[in-house]
C-alpha positions, 0 to 999 in steps of 0.5 A: 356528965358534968361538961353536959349539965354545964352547957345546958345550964349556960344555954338556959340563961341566955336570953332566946333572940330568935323567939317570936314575940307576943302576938300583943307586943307590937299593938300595944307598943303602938297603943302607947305610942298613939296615947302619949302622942295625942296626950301631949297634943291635946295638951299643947292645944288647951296651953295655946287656946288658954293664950287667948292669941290667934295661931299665924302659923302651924311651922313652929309646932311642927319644929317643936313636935321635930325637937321632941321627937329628936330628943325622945330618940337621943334620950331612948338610945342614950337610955341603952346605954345607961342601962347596959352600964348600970346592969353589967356588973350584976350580970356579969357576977350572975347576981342577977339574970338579964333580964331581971336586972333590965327590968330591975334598971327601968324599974329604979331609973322609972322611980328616981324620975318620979320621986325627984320632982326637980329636987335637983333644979331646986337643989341647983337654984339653991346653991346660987346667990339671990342676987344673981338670980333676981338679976338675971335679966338685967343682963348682969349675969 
């Protein structure tokens, strides 16, 4: 009896990849998506129209559009596996479940993004001489 209740309590916990997701998941994925992209658009256009200069040339937003898509992707793969680093422990220990320690890790890693506010570039700039700053330009530093 104890070798049933074992297994069936270690299949419970186990998260079910074979399942079929929520019929809203994959529009509202693509919802996100669509937003965020036309944010960061409308955006980019209200900056280049507040220059005042007429656009030459649309191959330079375009090598930026391929930058930020490039790095969203590193930074999404890369995101996998801060993750995984940051969950194993709990997971391992059962201290928490997958899921609720996944979801524990963006919620934390959401909120260190948004609470920073470039505390750490501040902290950076104020490790450094004034005078290597003012004079960075000058081709001294």
């Amino acid at each position: 009896m104890s070798e049933n209740s074992l297994s069936s309590s270690s299949a419970r916990g186990r998260p079910d990849f074979n399942g079929k997701n929520s019929r809203f998941s994959k529009p509202l994925f693509f919802i996100l998506l669509v937003a965020g992209l036309a944010f960061a658009g409308l955006n980019l256009v209200s900056d280049v129209e507040e220059t005042n200069m007429p656009v030459t040339s649309y191959l330079p937003f375009f090598l930026l559009g391929l930058a930020l898509l490039i790095a969203l992707g590193f930074e999404f793969v890369n995101g996998f596996h801060d993750t995984a680093n940051a969950v194993a422990t709990v997971i391992y220990t059962h201290s928490l479940t997958p899921g609720v320690a996944v979801v524990w890790s963006g919620f934390c890693n959401f909120l260190g993004v948004l609470l920073s506010s470039g505390v750490v570039a501040f902290g950076i700039i104020s490790l450094l001489p004034v005078e290597l700053i003012l004079q960075a330009s000058s081709g001294s530093g």
